[in-house]
Backbone bond lengths (Angstrom), bond angles and torsions (degrees), N, CA, C in turn:
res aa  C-N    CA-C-N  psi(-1)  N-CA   C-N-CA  omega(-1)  CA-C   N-CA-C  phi
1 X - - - 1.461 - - 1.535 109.24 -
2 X 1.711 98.23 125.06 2.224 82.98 172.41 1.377 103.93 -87.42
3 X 1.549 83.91 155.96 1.553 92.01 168.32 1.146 126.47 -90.29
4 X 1.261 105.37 135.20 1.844 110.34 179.93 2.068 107.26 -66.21
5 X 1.272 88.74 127.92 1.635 97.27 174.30 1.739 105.12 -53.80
6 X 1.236 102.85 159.59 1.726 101.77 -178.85 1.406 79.29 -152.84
7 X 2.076 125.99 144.20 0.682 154.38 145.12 1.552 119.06 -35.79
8 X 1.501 125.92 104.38 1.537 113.50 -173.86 1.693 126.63 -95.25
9 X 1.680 75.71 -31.61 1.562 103.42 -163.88 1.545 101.96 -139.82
10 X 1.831 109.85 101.71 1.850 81.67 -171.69 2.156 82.05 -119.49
11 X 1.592 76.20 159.66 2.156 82.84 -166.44 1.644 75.25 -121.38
12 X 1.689 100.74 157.49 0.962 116.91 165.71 1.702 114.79 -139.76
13 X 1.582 130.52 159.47 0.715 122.23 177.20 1.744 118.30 -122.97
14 X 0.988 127.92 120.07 1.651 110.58 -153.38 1.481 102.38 -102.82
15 X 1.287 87.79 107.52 1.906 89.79 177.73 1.640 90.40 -127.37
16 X 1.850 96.15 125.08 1.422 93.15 144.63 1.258 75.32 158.80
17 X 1.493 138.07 -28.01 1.710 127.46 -167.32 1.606 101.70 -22.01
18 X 1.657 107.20 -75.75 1.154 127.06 -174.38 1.864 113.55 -14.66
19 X 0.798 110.91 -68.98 1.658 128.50 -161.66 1.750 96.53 -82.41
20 X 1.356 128.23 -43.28 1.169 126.31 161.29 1.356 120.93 -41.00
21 X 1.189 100.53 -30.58 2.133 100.40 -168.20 1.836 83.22 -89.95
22 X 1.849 117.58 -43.95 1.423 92.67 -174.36 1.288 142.12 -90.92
23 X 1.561 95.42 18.27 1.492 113.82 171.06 1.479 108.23 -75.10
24 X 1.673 109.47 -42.72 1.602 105.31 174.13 1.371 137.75 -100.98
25 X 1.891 93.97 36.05 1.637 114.50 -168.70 1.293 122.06 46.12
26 X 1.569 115.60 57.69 1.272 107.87 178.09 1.796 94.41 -119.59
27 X 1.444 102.07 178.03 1.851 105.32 159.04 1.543 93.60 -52.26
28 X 1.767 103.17 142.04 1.044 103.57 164.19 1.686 135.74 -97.47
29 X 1.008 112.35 44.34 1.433 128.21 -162.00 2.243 89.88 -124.84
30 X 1.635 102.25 -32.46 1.481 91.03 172.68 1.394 143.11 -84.12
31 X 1.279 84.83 15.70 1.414 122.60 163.18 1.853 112.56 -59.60
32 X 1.297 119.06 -32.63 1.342 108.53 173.58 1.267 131.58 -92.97
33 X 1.311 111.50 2.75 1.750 142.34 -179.53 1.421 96.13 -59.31
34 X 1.378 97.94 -67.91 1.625 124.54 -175.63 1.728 99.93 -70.05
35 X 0.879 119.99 -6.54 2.043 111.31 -174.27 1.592 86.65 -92.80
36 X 1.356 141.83 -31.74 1.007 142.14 -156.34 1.834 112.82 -58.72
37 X 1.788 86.60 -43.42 1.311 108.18 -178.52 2.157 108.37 -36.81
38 X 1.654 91.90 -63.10 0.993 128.31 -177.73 1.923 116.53 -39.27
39 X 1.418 86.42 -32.06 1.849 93.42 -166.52 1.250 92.45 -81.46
40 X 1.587 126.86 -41.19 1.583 148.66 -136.50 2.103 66.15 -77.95
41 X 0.845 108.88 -85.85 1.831 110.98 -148.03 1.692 95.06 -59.39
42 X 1.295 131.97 -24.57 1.299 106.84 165.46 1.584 130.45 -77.60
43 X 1.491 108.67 7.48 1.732 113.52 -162.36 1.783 64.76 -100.54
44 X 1.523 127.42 -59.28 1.285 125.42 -164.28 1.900 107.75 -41.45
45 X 1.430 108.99 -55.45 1.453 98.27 -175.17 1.412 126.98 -72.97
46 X 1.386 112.44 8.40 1.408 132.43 -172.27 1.706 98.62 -88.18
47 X 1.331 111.14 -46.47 1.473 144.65 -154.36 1.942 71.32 -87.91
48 X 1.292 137.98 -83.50 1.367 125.24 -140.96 1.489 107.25 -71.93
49 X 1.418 104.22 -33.23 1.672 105.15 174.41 1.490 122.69 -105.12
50 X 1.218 108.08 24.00 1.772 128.07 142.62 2.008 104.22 66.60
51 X 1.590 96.96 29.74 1.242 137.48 176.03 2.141 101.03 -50.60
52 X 1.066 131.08 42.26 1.221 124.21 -159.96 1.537 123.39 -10.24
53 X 1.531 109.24 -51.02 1.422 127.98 -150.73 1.882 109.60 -135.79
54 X 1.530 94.40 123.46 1.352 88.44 179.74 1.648 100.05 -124.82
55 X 1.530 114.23 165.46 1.510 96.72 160.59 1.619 93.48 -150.48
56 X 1.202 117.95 142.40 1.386 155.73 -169.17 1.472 114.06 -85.18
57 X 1.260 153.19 152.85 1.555 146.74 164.17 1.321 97.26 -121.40
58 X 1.466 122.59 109.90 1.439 105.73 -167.24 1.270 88.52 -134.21
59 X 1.302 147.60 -2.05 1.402 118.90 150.08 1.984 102.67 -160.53
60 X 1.006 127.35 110.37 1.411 121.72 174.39 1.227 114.27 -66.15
61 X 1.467 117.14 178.61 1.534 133.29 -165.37 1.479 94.48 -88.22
62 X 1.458 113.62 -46.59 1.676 119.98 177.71 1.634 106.28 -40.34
63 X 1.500 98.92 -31.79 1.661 110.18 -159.43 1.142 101.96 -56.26
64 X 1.571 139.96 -23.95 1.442 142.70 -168.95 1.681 105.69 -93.08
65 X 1.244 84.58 10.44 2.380 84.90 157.95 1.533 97.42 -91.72
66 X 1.717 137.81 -18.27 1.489 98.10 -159.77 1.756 96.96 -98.85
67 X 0.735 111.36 179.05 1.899 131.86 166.39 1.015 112.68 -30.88
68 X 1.545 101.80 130.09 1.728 100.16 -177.36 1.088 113.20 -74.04
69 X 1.629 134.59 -2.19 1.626 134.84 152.57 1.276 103.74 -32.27
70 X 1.352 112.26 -73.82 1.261 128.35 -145.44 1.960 107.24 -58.34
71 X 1.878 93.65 -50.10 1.488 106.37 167.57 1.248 136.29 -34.67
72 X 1.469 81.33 -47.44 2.168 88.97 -156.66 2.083 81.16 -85.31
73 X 1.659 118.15 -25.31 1.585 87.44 -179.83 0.991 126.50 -86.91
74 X 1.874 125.53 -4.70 1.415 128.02 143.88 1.313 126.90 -57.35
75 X 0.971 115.88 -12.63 1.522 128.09 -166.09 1.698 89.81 -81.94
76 X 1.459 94.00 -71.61 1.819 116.63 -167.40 1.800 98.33 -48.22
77 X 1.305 110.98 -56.59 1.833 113.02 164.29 1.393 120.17 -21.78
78 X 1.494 96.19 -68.14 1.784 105.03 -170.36 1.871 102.40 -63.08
79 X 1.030 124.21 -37.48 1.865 112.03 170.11 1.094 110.89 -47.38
80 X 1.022 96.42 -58.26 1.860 104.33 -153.57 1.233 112.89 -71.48
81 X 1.766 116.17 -34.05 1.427 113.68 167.58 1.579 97.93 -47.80
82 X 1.590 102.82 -83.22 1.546 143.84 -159.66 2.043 84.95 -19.93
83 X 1.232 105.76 -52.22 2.139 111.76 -171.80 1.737 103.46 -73.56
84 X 1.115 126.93 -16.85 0.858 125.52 -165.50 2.017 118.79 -84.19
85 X 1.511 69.74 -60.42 1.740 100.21 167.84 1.421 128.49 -61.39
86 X 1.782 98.95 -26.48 1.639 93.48 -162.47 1.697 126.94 -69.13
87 X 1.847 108.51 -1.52 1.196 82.39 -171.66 1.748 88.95 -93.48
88 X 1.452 116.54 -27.85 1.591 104.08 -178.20 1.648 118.46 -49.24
89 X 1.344 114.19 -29.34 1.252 112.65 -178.94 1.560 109.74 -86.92
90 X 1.150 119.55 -1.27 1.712 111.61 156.91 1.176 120.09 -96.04
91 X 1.696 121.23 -13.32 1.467 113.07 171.65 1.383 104.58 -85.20
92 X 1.254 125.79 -38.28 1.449 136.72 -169.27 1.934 105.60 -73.91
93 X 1.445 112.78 4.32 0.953 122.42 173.46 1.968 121.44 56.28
94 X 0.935 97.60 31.98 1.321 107.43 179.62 1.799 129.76 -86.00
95 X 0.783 138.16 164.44 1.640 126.83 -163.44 1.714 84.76 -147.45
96 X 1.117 98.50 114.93 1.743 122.54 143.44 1.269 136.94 -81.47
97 X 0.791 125.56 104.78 2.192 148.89 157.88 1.344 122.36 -90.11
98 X 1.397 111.47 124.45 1.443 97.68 -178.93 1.544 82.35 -118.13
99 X 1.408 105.65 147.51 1.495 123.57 -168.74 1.626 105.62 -128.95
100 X 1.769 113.50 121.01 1.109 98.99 -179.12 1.619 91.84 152.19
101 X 1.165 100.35 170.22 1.662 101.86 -170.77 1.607 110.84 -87.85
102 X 1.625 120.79 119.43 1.007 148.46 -134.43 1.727 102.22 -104.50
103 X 1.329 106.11 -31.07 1.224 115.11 154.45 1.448 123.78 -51.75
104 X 1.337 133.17 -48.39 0.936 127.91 -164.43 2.215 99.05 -106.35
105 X 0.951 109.97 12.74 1.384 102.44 176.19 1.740 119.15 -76.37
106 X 1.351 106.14 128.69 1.632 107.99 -164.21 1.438 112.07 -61.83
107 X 1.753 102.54 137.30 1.799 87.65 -164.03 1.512 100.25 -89.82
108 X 1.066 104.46 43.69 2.014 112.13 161.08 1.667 110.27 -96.15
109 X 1.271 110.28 -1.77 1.282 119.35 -157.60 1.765 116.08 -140.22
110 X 1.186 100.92 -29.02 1.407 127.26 -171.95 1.946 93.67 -44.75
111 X 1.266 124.43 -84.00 0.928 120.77 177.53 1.197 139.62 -70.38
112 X 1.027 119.20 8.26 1.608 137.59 156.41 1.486 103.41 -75.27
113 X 1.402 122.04 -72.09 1.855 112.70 167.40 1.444 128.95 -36.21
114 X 1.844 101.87 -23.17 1.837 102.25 -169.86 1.583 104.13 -90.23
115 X 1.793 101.81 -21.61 1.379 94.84 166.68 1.161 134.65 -75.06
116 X 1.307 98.01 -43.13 1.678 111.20 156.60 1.502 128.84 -19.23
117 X 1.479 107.94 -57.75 1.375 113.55 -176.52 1.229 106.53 -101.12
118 X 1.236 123.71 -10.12 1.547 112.70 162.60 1.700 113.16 -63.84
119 X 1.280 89.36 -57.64 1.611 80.38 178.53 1.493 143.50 -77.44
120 X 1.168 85.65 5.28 1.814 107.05 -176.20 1.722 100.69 -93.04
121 X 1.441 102.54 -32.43 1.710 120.23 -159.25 1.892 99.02 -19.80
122 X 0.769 128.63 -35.33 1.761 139.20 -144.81 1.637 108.81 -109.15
123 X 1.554 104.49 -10.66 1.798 98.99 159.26 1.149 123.85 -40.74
124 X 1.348 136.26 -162.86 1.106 136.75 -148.39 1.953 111.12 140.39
125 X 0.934 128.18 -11.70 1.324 132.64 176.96 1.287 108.83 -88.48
126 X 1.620 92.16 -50.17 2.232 106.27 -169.41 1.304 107.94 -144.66
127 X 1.321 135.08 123.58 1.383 130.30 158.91 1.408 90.65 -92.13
128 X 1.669 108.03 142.81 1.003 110.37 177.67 1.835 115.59 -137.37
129 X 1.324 114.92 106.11 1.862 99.05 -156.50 1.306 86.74 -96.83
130 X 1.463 94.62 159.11 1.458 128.09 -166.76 1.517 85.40 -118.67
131 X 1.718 121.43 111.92 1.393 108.53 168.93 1.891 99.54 -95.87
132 X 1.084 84.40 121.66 2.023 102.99 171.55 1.289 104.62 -119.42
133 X 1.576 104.07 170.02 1.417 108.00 -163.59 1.543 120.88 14.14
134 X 1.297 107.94 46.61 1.734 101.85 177.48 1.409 118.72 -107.29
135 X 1.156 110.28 160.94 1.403 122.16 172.49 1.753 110.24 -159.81
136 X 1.023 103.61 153.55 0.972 102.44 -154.59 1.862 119.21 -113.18
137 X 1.371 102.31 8.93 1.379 121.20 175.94 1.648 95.85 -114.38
138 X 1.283 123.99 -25.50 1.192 120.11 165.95 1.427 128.17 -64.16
139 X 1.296 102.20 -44.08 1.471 113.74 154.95 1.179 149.63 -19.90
140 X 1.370 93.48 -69.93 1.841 124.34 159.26 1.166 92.23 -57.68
141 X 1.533 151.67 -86.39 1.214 154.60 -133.96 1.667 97.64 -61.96
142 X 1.669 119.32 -24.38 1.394 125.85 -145.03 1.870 83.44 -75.87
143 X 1.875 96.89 -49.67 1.311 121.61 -158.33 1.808 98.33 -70.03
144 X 0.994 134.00 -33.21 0.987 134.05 -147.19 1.904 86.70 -95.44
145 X 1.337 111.19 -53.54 1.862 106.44 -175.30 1.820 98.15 -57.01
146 X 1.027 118.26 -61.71 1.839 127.43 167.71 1.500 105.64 -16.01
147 X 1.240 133.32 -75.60 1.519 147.87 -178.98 1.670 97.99 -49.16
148 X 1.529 104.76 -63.73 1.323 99.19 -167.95 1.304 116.51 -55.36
149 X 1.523 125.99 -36.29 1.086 129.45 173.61 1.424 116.39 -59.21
150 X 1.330 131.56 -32.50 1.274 117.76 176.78 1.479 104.31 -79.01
151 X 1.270 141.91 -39.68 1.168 149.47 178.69 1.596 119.83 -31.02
152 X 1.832 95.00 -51.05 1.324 114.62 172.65 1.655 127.02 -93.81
153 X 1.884 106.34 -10.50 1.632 96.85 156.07 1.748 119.09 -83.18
154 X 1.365 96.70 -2.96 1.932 95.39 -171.47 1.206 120.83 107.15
155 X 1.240 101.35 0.84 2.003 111.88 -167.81 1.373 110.60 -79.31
156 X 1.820 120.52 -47.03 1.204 125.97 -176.93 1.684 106.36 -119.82
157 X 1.193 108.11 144.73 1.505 92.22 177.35 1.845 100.35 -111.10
158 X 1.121 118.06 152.70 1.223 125.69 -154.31 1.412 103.91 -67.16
159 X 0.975 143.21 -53.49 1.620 150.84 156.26 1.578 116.63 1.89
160 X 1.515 96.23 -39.48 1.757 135.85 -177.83 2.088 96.91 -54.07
161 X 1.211 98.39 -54.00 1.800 104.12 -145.40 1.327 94.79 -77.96
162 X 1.263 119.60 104.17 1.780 124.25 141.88 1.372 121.66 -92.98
163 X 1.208 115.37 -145.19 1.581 108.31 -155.14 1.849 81.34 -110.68
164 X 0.861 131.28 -22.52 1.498 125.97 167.26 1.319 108.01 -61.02
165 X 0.985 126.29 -24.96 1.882 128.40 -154.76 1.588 95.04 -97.57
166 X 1.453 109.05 -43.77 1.886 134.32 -159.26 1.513 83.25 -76.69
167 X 1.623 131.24 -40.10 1.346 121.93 -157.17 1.366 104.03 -81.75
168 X 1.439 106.59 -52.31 1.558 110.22 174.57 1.963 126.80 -49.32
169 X 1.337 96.31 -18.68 1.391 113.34 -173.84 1.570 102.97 -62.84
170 X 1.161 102.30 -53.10 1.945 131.97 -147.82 1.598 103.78 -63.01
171 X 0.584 144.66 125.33 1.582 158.28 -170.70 1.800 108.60 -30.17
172 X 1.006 106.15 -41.81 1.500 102.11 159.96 1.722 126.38 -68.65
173 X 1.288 95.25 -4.13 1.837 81.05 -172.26 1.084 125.13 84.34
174 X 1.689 96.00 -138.71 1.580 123.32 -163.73 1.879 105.28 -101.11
175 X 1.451 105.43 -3.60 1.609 114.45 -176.22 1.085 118.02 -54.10
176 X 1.418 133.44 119.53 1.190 119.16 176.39 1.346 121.04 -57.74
177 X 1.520 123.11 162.39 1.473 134.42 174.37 1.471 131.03 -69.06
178 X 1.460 117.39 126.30 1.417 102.17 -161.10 1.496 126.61 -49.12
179 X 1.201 119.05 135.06 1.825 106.38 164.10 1.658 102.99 -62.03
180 X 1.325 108.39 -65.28 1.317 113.65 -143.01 1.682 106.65 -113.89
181 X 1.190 131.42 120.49 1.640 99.67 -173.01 2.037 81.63 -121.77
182 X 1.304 99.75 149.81 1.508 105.06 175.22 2.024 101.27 -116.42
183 X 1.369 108.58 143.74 1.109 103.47 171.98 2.001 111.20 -129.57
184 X 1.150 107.46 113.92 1.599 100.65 168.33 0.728 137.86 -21.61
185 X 1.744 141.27 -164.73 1.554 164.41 99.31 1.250 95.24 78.95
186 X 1.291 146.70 37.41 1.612 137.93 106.63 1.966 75.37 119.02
187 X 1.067 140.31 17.78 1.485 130.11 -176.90 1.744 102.81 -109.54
188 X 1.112 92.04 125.93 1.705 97.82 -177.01 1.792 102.62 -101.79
189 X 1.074 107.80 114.02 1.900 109.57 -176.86 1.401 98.04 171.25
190 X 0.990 113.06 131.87 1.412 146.00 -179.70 1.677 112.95 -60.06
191 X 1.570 106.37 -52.72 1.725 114.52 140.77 1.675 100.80 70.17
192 X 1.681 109.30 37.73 1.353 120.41 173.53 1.200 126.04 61.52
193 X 1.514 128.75 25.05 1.365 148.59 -139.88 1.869 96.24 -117.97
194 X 0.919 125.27 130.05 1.440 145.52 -178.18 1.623 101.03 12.32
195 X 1.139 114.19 39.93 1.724 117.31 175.82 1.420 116.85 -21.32
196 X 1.634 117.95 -58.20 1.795 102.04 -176.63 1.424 97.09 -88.06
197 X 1.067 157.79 -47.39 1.395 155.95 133.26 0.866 102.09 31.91
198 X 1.513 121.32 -68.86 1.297 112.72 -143.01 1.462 115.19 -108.09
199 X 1.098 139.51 34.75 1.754 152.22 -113.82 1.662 81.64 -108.70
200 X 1.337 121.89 -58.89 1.489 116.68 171.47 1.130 120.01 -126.59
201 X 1.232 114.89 60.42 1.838 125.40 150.73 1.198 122.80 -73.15
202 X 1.315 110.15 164.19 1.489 99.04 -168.74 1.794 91.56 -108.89
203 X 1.257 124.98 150.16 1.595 113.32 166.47 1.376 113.92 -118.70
204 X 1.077 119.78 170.37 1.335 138.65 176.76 1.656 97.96 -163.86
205 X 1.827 89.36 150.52 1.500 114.41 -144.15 1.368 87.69 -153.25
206 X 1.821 115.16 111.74 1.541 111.95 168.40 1.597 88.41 -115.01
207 X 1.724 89.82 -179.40 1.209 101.50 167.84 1.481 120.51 -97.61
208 X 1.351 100.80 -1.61 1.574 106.55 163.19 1.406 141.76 -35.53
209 X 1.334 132.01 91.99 1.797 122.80 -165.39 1.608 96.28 -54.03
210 X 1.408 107.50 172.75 1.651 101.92 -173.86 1.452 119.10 -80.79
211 X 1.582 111.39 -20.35 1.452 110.63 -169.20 1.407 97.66 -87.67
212 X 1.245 139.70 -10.07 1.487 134.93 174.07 1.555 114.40 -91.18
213 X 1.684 120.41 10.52 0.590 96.84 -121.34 2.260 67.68 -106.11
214 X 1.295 114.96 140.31 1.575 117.43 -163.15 1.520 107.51 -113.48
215 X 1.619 97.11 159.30 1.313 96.80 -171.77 1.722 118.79 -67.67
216 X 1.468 110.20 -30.88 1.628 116.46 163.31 1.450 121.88 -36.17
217 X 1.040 106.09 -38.84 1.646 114.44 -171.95 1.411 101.56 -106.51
218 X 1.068 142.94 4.88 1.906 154.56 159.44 1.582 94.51 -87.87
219 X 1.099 131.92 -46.99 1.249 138.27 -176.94 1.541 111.69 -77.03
220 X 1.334 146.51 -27.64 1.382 147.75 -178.80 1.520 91.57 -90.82
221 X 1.338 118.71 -45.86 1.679 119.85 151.92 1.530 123.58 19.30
222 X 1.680 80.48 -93.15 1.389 122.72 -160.60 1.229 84.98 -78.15
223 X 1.570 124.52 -65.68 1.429 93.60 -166.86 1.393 141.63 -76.31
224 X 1.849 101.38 6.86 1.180 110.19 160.69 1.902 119.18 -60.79
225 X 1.439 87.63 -49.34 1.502 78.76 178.97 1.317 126.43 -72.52
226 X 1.597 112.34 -17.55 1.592 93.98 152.47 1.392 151.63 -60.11
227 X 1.454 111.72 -7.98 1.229 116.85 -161.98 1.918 95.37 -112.80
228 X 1.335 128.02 5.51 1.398 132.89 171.41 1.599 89.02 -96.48
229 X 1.795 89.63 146.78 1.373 117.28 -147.97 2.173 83.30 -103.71
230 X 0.913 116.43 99.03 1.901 110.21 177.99 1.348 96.01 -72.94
231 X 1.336 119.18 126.73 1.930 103.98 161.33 1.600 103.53 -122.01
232 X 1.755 109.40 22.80 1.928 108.56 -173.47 1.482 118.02 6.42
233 X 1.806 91.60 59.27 2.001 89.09 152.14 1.637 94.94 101.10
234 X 1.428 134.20 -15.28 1.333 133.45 -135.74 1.870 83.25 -106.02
């Protein structure tokens, strides 16, 4: 009997807030108020189709080119969700990670994320990472100074590092690699998003902005990607 592929790890990238808020003449930064909606029913279909692992793009490193309007009200967003949510996401059994360089995370926010995953620590239904301040060439570079450094205190000897060792290094860990990553708002680009991660994911690319973006069409999705045949290289 073959086995039917099943979705393990699905990433998403949410592009479209922006143009959503200025389709209905608003600031365009309130565009992610309304994307929120959007995340809420994809953590849900993760949760109904027993989807283990999700990961989110919720703010890149690039992201610190736009206006500190825009910043400090993503910033102010991610609390208020993050306080809002936290006890549903401990009954609903979910586990929060924010993935991303920790150095540069705004300390308006800093401890709101540590609570976050403190108190979530004990999910088990959904890990769900929140990539912030991420990038994903930064990453590698993060993983790559890390190695070197042990290389050069005596700890690891270089002979040691394969791509299992390099993967485990990388800010995600031990997470598995996406199957499926979907990206919004009609833009096809990869856009620094889990770079070694993603070496054989499968993508899909609507033109859907993210806050429109419904569970009907998350669902033809998935089962699009079930019905592509993966043979990675074979």
């Amino acid at each position: 009997m073959v086995e039917i592929p099943r979705v393990q790890h699905l990433a998403c990238v949410m592009d479209g807030n922006r143009r959503y808020a200025q389709q209905q003449g608003w600031q365009p930064w309130i565009g992610h108020k309304h994307g929120i909606q959007a995340a809420n029913m994809v953590t849900q279909f993760c949760l109904d189709q027993q989807i283990p692992y999700l990961s989110l793009y919720l703010f890149s490193l690039e992201n610190f080119k736009r206006t500190q309007t825009e910043q400090q009200f993503l910033f102010s967003l991610l609390v208020e969700h993050a306080s809002a949510q936290l006890d549903e996401l401990i009954a609903k059994g979910i586990r929060v990670r924010f993935i991303g360089d920790r150095d540069q995370f705004p300390a308006s926010v800093r401890a709101a994320c540590e609570r976050v995953e403190q108190e979530t620590a004990n999910g088990q239904a959904l890990q769900v990472q929140l990539l912030f301040c991420y990038g994903g060439q930064q990453e590698i570079v993060a993983a790559a100074r890390n190695l070197a450094a042990q290389v050069a205190a005596g700890t690891l000897h270089a002979d040691a590092i394969d791509a299992q060792l390099f993967a485990r290094t990388l800010w995600t860990g031990t997470t598995p690699e996406p199957d499926l990553i979907i990206r919004t708002g009609g833009v096809q680009r990869i856009s620094n998003f889990l770079l070694y991660q993603s070496a054989y994911s499968e993508y899909y690319f609507t033109n859907t902005l993210w806050p429109e973006l419904k569970q009907e069409e998350l669902q033809t999705i998935v089962e699009q990607f079930v019905a592509r045949k993966r043979n990675f290289g074979q």
